[in-house]
C-alpha positions as CSV (number, residue, x, y, z in Angstrom):
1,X,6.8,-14.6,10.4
2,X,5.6,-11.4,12.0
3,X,3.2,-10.1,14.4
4,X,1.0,-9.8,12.5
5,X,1.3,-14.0,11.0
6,X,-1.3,-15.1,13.6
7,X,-0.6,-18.5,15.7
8,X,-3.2,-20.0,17.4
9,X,-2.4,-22.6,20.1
10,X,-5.3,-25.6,20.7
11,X,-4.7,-27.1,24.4
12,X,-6.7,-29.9,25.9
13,X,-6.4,-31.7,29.4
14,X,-5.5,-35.2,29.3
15,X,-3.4,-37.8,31.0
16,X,-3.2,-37.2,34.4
17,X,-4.6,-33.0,34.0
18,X,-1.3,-32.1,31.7
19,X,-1.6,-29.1,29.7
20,X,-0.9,-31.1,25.8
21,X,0.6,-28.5,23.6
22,X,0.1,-29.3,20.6
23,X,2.1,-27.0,17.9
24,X,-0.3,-25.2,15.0
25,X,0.4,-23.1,12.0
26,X,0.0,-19.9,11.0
27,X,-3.6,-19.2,9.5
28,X,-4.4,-15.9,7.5
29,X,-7.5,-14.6,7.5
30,X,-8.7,-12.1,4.6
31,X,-8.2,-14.7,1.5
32,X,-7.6,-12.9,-1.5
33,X,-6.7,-14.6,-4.6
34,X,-6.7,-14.4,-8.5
35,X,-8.5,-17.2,-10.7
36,X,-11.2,-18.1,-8.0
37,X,-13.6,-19.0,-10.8
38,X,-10.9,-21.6,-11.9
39,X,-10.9,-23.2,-8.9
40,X,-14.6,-25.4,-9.0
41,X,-15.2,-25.6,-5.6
42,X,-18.0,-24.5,-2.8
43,X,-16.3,-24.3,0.4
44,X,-19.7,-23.4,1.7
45,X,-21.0,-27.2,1.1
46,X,-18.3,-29.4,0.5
47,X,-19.6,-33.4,-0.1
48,X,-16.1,-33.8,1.2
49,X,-12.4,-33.3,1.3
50,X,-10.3,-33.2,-2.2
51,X,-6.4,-32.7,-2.9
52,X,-8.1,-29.7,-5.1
53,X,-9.5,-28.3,-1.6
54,X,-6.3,-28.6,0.0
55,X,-4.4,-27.3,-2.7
56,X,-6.0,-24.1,-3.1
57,X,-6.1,-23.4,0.7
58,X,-2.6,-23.7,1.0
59,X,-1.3,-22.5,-1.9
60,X,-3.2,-19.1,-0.9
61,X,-1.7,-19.1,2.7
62,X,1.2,-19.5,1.0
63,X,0.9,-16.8,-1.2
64,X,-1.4,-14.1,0.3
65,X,-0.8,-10.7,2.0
66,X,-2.9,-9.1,4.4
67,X,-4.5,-6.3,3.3
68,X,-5.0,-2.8,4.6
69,X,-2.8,-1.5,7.0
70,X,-1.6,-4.9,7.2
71,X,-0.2,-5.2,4.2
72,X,1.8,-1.9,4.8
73,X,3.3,-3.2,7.9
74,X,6.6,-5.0,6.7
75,X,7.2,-1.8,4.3
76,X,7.5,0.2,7.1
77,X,10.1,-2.2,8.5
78,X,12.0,-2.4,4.4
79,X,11.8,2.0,5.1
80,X,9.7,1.9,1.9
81,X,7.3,4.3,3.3
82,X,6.8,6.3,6.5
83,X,3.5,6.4,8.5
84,X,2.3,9.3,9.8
85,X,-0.9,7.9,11.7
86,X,0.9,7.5,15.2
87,X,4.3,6.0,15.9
88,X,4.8,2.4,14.5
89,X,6.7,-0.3,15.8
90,X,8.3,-1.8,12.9
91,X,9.3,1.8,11.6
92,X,11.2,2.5,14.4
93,X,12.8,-0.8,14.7
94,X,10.8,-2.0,17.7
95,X,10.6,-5.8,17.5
96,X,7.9,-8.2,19.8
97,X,7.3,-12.1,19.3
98,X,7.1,-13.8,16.3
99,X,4.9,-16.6,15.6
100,X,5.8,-20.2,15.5
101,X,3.0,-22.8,14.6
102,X,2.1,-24.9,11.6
103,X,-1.9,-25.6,11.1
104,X,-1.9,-24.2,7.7
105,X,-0.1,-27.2,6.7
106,X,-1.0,-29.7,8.8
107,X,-2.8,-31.5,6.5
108,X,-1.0,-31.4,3.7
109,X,-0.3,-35.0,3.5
110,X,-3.3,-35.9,2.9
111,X,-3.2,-34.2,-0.6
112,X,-1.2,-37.1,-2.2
113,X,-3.0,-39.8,-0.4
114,X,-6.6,-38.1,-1.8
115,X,-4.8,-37.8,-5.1
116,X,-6.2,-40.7,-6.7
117,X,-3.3,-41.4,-9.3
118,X,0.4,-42.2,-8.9
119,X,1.6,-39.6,-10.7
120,X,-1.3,-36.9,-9.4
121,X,-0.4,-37.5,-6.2
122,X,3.5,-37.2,-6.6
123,X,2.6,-33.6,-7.8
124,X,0.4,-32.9,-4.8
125,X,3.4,-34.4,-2.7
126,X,5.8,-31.8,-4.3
127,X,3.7,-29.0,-3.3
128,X,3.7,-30.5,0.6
129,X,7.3,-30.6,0.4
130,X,7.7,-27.2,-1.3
131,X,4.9,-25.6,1.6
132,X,6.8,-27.4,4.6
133,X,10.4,-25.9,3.3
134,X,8.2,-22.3,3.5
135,X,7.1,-22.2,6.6
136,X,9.8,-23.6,7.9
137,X,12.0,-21.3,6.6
138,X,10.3,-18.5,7.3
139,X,9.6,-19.4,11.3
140,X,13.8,-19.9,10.9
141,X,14.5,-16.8,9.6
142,X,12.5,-14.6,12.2
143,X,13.9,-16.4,15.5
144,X,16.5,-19.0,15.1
145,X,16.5,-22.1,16.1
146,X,12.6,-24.1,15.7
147,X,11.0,-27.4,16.3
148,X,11.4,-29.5,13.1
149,X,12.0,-33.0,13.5
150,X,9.3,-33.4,15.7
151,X,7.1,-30.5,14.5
152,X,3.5,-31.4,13.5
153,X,3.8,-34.3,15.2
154,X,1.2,-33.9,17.9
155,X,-1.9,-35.6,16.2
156,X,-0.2,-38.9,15.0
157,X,2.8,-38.8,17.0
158,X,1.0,-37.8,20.6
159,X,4.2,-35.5,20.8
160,X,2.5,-32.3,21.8
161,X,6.1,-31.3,23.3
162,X,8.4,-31.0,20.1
163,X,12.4,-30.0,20.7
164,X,13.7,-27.6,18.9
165,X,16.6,-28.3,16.0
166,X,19.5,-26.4,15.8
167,X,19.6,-23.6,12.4
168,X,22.0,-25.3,10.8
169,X,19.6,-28.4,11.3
170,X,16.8,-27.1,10.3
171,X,18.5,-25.6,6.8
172,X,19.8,-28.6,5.9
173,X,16.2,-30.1,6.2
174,X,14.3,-27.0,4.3
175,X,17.2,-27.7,1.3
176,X,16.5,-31.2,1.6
177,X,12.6,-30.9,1.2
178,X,13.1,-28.7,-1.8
179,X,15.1,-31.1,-3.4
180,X,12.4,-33.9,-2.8
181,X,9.9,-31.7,-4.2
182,X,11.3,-30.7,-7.3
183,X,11.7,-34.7,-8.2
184,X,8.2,-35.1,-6.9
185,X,7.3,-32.3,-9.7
186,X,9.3,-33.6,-12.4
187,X,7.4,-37.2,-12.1
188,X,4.2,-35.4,-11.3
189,X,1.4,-34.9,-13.8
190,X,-0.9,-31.0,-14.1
191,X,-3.1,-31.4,-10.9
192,X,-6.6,-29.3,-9.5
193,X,-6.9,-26.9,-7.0
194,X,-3.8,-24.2,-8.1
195,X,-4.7,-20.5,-9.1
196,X,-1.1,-19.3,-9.3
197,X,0.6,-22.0,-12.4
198,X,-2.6,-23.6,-13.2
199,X,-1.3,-26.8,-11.7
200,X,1.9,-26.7,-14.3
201,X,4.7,-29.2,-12.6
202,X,7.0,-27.5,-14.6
203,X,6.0,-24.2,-13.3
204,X,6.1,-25.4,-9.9
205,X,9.4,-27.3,-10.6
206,X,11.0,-23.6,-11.8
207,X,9.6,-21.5,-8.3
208,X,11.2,-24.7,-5.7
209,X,14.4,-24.1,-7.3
210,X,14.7,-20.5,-7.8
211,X,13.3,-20.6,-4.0
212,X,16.3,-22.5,-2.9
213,X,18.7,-20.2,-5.0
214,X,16.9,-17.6,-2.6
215,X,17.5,-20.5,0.6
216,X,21.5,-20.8,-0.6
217,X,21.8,-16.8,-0.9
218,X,20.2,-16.1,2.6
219,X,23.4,-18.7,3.6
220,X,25.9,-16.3,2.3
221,X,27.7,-15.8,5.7
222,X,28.0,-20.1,5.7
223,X,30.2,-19.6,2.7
224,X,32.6,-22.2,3.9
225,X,30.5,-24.7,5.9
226,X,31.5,-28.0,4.4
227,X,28.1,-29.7,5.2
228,X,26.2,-27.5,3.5
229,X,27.9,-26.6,-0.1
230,X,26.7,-23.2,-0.8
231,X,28.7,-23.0,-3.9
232,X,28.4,-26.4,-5.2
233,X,24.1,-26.7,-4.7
234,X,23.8,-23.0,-6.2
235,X,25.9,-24.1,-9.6
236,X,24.3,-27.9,-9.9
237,X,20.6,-26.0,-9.9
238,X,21.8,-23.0,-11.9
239,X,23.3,-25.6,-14.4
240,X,20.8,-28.4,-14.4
241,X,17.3,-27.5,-12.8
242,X,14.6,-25.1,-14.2
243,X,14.0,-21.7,-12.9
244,X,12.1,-18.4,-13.4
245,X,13.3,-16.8,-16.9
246,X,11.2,-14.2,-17.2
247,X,8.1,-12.3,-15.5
248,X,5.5,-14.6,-16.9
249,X,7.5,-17.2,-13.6
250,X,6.9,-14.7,-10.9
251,X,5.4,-15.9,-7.9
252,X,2.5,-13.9,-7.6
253,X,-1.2,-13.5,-6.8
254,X,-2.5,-11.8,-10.1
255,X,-5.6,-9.3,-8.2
256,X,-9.0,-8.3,-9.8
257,X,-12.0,-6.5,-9.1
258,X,-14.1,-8.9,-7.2
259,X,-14.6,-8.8,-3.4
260,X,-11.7,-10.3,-1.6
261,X,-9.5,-10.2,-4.9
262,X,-8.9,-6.6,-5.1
263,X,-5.0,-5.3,-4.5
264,X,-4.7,-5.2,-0.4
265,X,-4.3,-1.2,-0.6
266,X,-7.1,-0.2,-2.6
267,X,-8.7,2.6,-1.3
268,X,-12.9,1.1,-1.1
269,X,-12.9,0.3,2.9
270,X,-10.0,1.5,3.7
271,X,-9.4,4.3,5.8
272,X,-5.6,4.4,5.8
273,X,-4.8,5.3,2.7
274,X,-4.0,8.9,4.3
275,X,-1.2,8.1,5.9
276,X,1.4,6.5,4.4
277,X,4.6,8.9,3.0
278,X,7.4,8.2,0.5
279,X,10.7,7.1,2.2
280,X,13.8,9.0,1.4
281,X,15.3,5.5,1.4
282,X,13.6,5.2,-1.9
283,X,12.8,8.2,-3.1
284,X,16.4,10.0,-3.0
285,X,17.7,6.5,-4.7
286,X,15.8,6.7,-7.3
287,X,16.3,10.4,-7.9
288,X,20.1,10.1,-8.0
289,X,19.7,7.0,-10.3
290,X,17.3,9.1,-12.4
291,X,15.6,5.6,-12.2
292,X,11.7,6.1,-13.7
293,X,10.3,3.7,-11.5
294,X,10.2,6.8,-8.8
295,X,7.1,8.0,-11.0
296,X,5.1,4.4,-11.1
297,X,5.9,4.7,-7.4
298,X,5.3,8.1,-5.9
299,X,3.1,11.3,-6.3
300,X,4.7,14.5,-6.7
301,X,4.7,17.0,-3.7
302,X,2.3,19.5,-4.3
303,X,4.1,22.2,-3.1
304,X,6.6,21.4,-5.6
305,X,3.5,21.8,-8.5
306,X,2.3,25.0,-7.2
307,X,6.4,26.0,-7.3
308,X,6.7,25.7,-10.7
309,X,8.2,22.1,-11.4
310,X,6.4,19.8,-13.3
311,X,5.4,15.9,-12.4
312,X,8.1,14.9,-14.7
313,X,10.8,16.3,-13.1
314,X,12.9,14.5,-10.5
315,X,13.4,17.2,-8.0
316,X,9.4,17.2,-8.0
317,X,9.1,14.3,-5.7
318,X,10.3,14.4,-1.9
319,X,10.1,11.6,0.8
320,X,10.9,11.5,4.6
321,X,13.2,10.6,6.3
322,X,12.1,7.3,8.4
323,X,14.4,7.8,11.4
324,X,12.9,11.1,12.0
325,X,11.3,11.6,15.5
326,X,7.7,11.1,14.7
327,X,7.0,14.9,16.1
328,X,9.6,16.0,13.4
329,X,7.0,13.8,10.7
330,X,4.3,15.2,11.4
331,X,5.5,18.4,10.8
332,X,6.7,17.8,7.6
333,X,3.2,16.4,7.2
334,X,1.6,19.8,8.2
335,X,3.5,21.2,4.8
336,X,1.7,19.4,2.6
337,X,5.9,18.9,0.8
338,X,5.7,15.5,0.6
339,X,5.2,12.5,-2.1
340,X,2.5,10.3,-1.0
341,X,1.9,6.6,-2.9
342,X,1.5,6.9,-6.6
343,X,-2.8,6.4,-7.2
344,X,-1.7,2.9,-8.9
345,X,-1.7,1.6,-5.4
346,X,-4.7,2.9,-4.3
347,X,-6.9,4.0,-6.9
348,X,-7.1,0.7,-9.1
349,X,-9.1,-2.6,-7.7
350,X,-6.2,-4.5,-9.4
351,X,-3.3,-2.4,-8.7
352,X,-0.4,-4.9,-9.3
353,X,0.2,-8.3,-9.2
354,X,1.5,-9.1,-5.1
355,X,4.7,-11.0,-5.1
356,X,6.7,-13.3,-3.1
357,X,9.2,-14.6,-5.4
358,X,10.3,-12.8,-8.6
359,X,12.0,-13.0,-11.7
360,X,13.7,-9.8,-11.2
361,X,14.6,-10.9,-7.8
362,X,16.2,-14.2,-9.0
363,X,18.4,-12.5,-11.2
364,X,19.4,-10.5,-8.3
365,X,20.4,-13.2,-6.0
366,X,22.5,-15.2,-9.3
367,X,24.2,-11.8,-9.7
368,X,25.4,-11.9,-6.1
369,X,26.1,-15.2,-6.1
370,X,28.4,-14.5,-9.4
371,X,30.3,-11.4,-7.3
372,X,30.8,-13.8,-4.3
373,X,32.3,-16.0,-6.9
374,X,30.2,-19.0,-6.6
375,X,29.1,-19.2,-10.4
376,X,31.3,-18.2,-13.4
377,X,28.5,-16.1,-15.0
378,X,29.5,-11.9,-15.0
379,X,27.1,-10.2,-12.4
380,X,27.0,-7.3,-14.5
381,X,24.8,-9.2,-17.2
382,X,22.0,-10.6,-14.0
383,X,22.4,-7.1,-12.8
384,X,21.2,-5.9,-15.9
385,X,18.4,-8.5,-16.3
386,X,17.0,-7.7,-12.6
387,X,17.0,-4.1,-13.6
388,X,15.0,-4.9,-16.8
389,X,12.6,-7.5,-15.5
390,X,11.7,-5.0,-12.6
391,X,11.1,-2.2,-15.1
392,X,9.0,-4.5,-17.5
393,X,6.6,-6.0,-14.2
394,X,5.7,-2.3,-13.5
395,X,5.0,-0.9,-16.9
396,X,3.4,-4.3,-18.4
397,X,0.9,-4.1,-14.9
398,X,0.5,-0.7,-15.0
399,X,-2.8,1.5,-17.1
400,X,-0.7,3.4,-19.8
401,X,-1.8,7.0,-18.4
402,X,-0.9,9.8,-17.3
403,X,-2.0,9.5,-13.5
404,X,0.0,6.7,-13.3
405,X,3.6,7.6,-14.9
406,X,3.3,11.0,-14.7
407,X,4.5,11.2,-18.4
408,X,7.8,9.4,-17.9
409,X,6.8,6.1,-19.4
410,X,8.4,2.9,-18.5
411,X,7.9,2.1,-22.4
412,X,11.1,-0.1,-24.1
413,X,12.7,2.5,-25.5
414,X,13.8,3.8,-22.3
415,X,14.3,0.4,-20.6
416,X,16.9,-0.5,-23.7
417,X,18.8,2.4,-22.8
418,X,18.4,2.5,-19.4
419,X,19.5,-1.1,-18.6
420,X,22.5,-0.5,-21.7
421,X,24.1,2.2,-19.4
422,X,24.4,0.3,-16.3
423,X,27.0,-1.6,-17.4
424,X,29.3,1.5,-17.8
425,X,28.6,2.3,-13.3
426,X,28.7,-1.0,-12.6
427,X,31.6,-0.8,-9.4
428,X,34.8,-2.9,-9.7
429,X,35.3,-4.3,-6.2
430,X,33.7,-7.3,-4.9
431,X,31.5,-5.8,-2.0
432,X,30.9,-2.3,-3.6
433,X,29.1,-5.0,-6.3
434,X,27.2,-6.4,-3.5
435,X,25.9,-3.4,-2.4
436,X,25.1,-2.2,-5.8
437,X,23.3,-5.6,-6.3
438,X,21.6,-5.5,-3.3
439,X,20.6,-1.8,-3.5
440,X,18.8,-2.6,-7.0
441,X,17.1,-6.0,-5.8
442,X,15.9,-3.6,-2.5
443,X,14.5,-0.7,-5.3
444,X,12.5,-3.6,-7.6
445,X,10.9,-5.2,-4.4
446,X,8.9,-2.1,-3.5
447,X,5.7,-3.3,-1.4
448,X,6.4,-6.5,-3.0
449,X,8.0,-9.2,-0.9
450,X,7.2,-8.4,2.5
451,X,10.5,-8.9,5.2
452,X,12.5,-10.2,2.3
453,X,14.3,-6.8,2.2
454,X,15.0,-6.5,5.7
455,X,16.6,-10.4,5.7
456,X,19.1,-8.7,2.8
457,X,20.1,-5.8,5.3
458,X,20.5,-8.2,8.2
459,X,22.9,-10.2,6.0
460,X,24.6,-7.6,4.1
461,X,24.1,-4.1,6.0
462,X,22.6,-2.9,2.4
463,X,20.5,-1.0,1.9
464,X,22.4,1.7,4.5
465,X,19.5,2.5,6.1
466,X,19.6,5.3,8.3
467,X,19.1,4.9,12.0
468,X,18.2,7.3,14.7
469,X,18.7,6.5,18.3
470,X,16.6,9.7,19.1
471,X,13.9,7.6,17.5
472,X,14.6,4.0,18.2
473,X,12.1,1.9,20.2
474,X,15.4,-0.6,20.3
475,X,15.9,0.1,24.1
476,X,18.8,-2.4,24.1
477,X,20.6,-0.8,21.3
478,X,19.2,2.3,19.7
479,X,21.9,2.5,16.9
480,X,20.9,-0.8,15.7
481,X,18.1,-2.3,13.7
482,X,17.2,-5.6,15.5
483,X,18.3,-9.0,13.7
484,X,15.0,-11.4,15.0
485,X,12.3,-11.3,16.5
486,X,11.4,-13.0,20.5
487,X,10.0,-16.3,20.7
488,X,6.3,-16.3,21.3
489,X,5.2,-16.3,25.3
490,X,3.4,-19.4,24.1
491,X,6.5,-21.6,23.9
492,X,7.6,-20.1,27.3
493,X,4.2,-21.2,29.0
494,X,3.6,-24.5,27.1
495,X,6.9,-26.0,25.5
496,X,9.0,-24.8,28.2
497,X,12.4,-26.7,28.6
498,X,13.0,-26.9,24.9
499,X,12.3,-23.6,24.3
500,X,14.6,-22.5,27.3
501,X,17.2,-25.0,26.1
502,X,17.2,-23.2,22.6
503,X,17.0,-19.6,23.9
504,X,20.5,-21.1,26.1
505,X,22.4,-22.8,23.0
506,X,21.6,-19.7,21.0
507,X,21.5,-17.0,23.3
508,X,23.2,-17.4,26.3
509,X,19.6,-17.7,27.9
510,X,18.5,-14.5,26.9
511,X,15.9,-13.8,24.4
512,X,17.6,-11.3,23.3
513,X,16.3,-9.4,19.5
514,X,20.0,-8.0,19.1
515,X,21.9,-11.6,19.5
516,X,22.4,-12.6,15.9
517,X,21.5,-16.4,15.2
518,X,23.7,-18.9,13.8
519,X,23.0,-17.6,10.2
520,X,24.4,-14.3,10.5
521,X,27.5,-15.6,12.5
């Protein structure tokens, strides 16, 4: 999905000296993972290849953030923080080459043929389904059109050269597969090898569907595309299918203490931890909500102590501005005024649970969808429900201490009240909802989500981030933030008349990062 989702291309000569591409997946290295010790395998001396093994591989790649600065990398992209090391890309809206390969699952097949039992191995199914309607999505999402039909074909197939689908194509497959996999989970059994649900169907059955809510919402723009009924999918699963209800559904990696586990910021080995800044993106949002979650997620400047204010006062905390020229930064840096992470992040081996699918986001998306008029529910009440479930994930996975709350407790007296008098600013109109909606999904996903921010600002323009084409590495257009990211050179050298027949469908032949793809047409 990013630069930093590593592909690795396997060639071989065969057949007359032709280069055979054959397309791979995205691999992560640095597993990290909660409920190891539940999964009863030795990857170091395997007798051989289970479902289990699969499983957990997969479900991990799936689920996993790098670590480090890494992990900081699409924040800086979301404006959730600033870095002050040197200048950095994704901070100032300098996009590269995504990835585009498969190996992760590759072999995900083989899970249900392994399985042993009917019913095991429609459960192990479901989750192939549910990891293919993943990856492809998020390969989609970053560039456009992709290889689909004939993607991992190259072992059984022999087709090393795969064409590439159209969007629209490719959606209507991903919403497809996620349909097939929550009716795999429903006649599925509990099955080995999962440390996020324990190998609950009905767990997994909830995550594929509030997943496609997610799918439908990032469709918004197809509102009237009669082939793929936004409206009509998003009530039939809102009406008839499980999803999250409540934190205890998030789709997360729960961290611990042990090596490889640990939350990807934590301080032991890592050298960066000096230089990431509060945004003003968040920061001043929070401050003008007088939202508590600013003290879960910031420090207070220093300079603001020694001036007399206290850590529990608002005007206490100060971010930076993103867009700033990076000299301009590090000035600001020099004065010591600044809010720097809150020591949750970097202080605690577990910090908090890393997410890629929420509760609190789901409730988000269903209260768009009810202000674009697509369900009949208010969108004040999922409003309200985001707002709450965000608010309960921090306190409930934060130490109840000073250091990390600064004395303004996210306890549930003040979430009751909180959440109460949101009802009374909720805004009237139809987009100012939107962007009110939007803006409070944006505040709960704080380093939690990775680009699933910045796919809500391509879509919507909300957050209003601020952009500064003193600043921009956007040579092509400064004032804008770029909607994808390049095709990988790979393609270009290996897969070259479909990728070149893609880049001319879409693009006009250019592989342009400011063209917007057929989703946000």
């Amino acid at each position: 999905m990013s630069v930093f989702r590593l592909s690795k291309i396997l060639t071989t000569v065969k057949m007359k000296k032709i280069l055979k591409y054959i397309l791979l997946g995205l691999v992560i290295s640095n597993y990290s993972c909660s409920k190891f010790d539940e999964v009863n395998t030795n990857p170091e001396a395997p007798e051989k290849v289970t479902s289990a093994m699969i499983a957990t591989r997969i479900i991990i790649n799936l689920a996993n953030q790098p670590s480090q600065k890494g992990f900081l990398q699409p924040y800086m992209l979301n404006k959730n923080i600033v870095w002050t090391e040197f200048v950095e890309s994704f901070q100032y809206n300098g996009f590269g080459a995504s990835s585009l390969s498969f190996t992760s699952i590759n072999d995900a097949h083989f899970m249900g043929k392994f399985a042993g039992t009917e019913k095991l191995a429609k459960s192990y199914d479901g989750l192939m389904y549910f990891a293919r309607a993943v990856k492809f999505f998020e390969a989609t999402m970053d560039m456009g059109d992709i290889p689909y039909q004939d993607a991992l074909k190259g072992e059984l197939d022999k087709n090393y050269f795969p064409k590439y689908d159209t969007q629209k194509e490719v959606f209507l497959g991903i919403l497809k597969e996620l349909e097939m996999a929550d009716q795999l989970f429903a006649e599925g059994e509990k099955f080995v090898g999962d440390p996020i649900y324990g190998g609950d169907p009905v767990k997994w059955r909830k995550l594929v569907n509030s997943f496609a809510l997610n799918v439908l919402m990032q469709l918004s723009k197809k509102e009237g595309d009669a082939d793929l009924q936004l409206k009509s999918r998003f009530q039939q699963i809102l009406a008839a299918k499980p999803i999250f209800t409540s934190n205890a559904d998030n789709y997360q990696l729960i961290r611990s203490d042990k090596s490889g586990q640990t939350y990807p910021f934590y301080k032991v080995g890592n050298n960066f931890t000096i230089y990431p800044i509060m945004s003003t993106e968040v920061i001043d949002r929070l401050k003008t909500l007088q939202d508590r979650r600013l003290f879960y997620y910031a420090a207070p400047s220093p300079v603001k102590i020694t001036g007399g204010l206290t850590q529990k006062d608002f005007a206490a905390y100060v971010g930076i501005d993103p867009s700033l020229v990076y000299d301009n930064i590090t000035a600001i840096k020099g004065t010591k005024d600044y809010s720097k992470l809150n020591d949750r992040y970097t202080e605690l081996a577990t910090g908090e649970p890393t997410q890629q699918l929420s509760y609190a986001q789901v409730c988000f998306i269903i209260a768009e969808a009810a202000a674009r008029g697509w369900v009949s529910d208010q969108p004040v009440d999922w409003y309200k429900k985001g707002v709450e479930a965000s608010m309960k994930f921090i306190y409930d996975n934060t130490p109840n201490a000073e250091q990390f709350h600064h004395n303004m407790p996210l306890d549930a007296s003040y979430v009751t009240s909180y959440v109460n008098g949101l009802g009374s600013t909720f805004p009237a109109g139809t987009e100012a909802r939107i962007e009110a909606i939007v803006t409070q999904k944006y505040l709960a996903s704080f380093l939690q989500s990775e680009f699933y921010t910045y796919y809500d600002y391509r879509r919507t323009g909300y957050p209003k981030w601020k952009i500064n084409p003193a600043s921009s590495l956007n040579s092509e257009a400064p004032d804008k933030i770029p909607v994808r990211w390049k095709y990988p050179s790979s393609e270009f050298n290996y897969n070259t008349a479909n990728v070149d027949a893609a880049v001319l469908r879409q693009y006009g032949g250019i592989d342009d990062i400011n063209k917007p793809m057929w989703l946000l047409q």
